[in-house]
C-alpha positions in Angstrom: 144.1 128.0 108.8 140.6 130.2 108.6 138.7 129.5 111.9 135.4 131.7 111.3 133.6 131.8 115.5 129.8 132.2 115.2 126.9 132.3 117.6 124.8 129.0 117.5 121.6 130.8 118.5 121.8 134.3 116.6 124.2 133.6 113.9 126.3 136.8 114.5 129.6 136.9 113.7 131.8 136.6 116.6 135.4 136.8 115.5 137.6 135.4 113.2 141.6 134.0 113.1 143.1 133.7 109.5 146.4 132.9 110.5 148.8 129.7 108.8 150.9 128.8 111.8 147.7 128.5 114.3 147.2 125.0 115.0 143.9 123.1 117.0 146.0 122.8 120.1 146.3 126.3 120.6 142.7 127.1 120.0 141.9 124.3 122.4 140.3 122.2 120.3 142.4 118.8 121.7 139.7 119.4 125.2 136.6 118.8 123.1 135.4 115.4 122.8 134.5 113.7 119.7 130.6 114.8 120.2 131.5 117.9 121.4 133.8 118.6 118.3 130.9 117.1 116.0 128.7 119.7 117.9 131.0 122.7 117.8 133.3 123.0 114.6 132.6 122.2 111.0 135.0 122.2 107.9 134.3 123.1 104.4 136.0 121.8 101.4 137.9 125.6 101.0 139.8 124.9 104.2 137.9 126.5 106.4 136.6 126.2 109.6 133.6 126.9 111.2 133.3 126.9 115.3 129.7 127.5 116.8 129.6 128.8 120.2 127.2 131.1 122.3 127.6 135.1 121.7 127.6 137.1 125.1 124.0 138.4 123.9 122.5 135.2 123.7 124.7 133.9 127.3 123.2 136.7 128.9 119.3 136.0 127.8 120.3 132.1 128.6 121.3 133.0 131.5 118.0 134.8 132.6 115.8 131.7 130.8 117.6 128.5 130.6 114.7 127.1 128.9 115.1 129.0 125.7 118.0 126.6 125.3 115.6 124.1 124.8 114.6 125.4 121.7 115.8 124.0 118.3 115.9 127.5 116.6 117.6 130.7 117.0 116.6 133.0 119.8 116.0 136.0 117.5 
């Protein structure tokens, strides 16, 4: 399984686990709920999947402004 982690807001690349034997349990993908998974992960027809979370750059500016994550584009 190829589980690419991006940043919702900037886009950067985050990390990435290519790895056969790694199943959703252990990435803890069984504690999101159905809109949350909707939200978070995406699959493409190549097997791969996509998880979009929050960077620590963008946490940190979040953090400071919580009303930048009212906006509906990146934070760049």
């Amino acid at each position: 399984m190829e589980v690419n982690y991006f940043c919702r807001y900037c886009n950067s690349t985050i990390g990435r686990i290519d790895h056969d034997g790694v199943t959703e349990v252990q990435l803890g993908f069984h504690w999101l709920t159905p809109e949350e998974r909707k939200d978070i992960i995406s699959y493409d027809s190549d097997g791969r999947t996509t998880v979009r979370v929050v960077c620590e750059t963008c946490q940190e500016m979040l953090n400071r402004n919580p009303e930048l994550s009212l906006l509906s584009r990146p934070l760049q």
